[in-house]
C-alpha positions in Angstrom: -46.9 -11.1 48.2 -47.2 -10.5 44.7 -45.1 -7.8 42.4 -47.0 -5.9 39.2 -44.6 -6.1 36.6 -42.1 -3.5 35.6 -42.2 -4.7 31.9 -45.0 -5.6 29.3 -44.7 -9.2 28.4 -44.6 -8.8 24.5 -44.5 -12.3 23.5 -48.1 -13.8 22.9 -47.2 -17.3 24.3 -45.2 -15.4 27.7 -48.4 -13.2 27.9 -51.2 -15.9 27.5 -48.9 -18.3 30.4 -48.9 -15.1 32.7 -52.3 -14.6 32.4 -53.1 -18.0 33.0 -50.8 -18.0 36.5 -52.7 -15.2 37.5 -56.3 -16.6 36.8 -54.9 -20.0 38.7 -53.5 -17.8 41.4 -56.8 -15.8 42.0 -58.7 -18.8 42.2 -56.4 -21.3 44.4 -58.1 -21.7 47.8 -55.0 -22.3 49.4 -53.3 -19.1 48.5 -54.3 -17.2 52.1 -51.8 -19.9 53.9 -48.9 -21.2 51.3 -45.8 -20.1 50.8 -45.4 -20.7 46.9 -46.8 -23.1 44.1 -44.3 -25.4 44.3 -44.2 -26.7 47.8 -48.1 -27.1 47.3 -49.6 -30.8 47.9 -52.8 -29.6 45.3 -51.2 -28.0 42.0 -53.9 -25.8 40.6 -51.5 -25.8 37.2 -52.2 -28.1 34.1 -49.3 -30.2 33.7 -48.3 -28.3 30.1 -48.6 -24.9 32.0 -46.7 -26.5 35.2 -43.4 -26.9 32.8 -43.7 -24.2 31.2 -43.7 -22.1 34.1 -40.9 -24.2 35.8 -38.7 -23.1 32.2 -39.6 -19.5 33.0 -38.4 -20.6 37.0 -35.2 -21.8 36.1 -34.3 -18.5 33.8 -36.0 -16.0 35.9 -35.2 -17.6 39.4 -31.1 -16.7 39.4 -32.2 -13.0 38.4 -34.9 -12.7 40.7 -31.8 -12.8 43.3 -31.1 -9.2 42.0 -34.1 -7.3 41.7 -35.4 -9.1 44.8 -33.0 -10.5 47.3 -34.7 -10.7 50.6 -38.0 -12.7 48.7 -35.0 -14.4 46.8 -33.8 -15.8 50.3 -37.1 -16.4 52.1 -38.0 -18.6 49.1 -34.6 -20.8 49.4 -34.9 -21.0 52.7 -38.5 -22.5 52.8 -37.5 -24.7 50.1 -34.6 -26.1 51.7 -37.6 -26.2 55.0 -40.1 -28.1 52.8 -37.5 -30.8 51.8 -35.9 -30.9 54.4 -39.5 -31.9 56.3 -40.7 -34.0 53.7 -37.7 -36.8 54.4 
């Protein structure tokens, strides 16, 4: 379940990283059956675009909780699931 953006991203470095994500996203072959990036055992990501997304996580992540609640829940929920299984 993906969301089009409600904003242009007018930073050159913010626009080439989204760009990148969706390219990675289009192409992972796991996408039809995951839940989200980060609980994934094969990380399509580079390692330099990996952090720089998980900087853009940890600001956008509390906010999402307002714009999005319900996918705000089902993600903590199947991240507390995914650790919670890998013990």
């Amino acid at each position: 379940m993906f969301f089009k953006r409600k904003q242009s991203v007018d930073c050159p470095e913010c626009a080439e990283l989204a760009e990148y994500a969706a390219k990675r996203t289009a192409r992972c072959p796991f996408m039809a059956t995951k839940t989200f990036c980060s609980q994934c055992k094969v990380h399509c990501y580079a390692p330099v675009q990996r952090e720089k997304i998980r900087q853009v996580m940890r600001y956008a992540g509390p906010r999402l909780m307002f714009s999005h609640p319900i996918m705000t829940i089902h993600h903590g929920i199947d991240t507390l699931g995914a650790k919670l299984r890998s013990r």
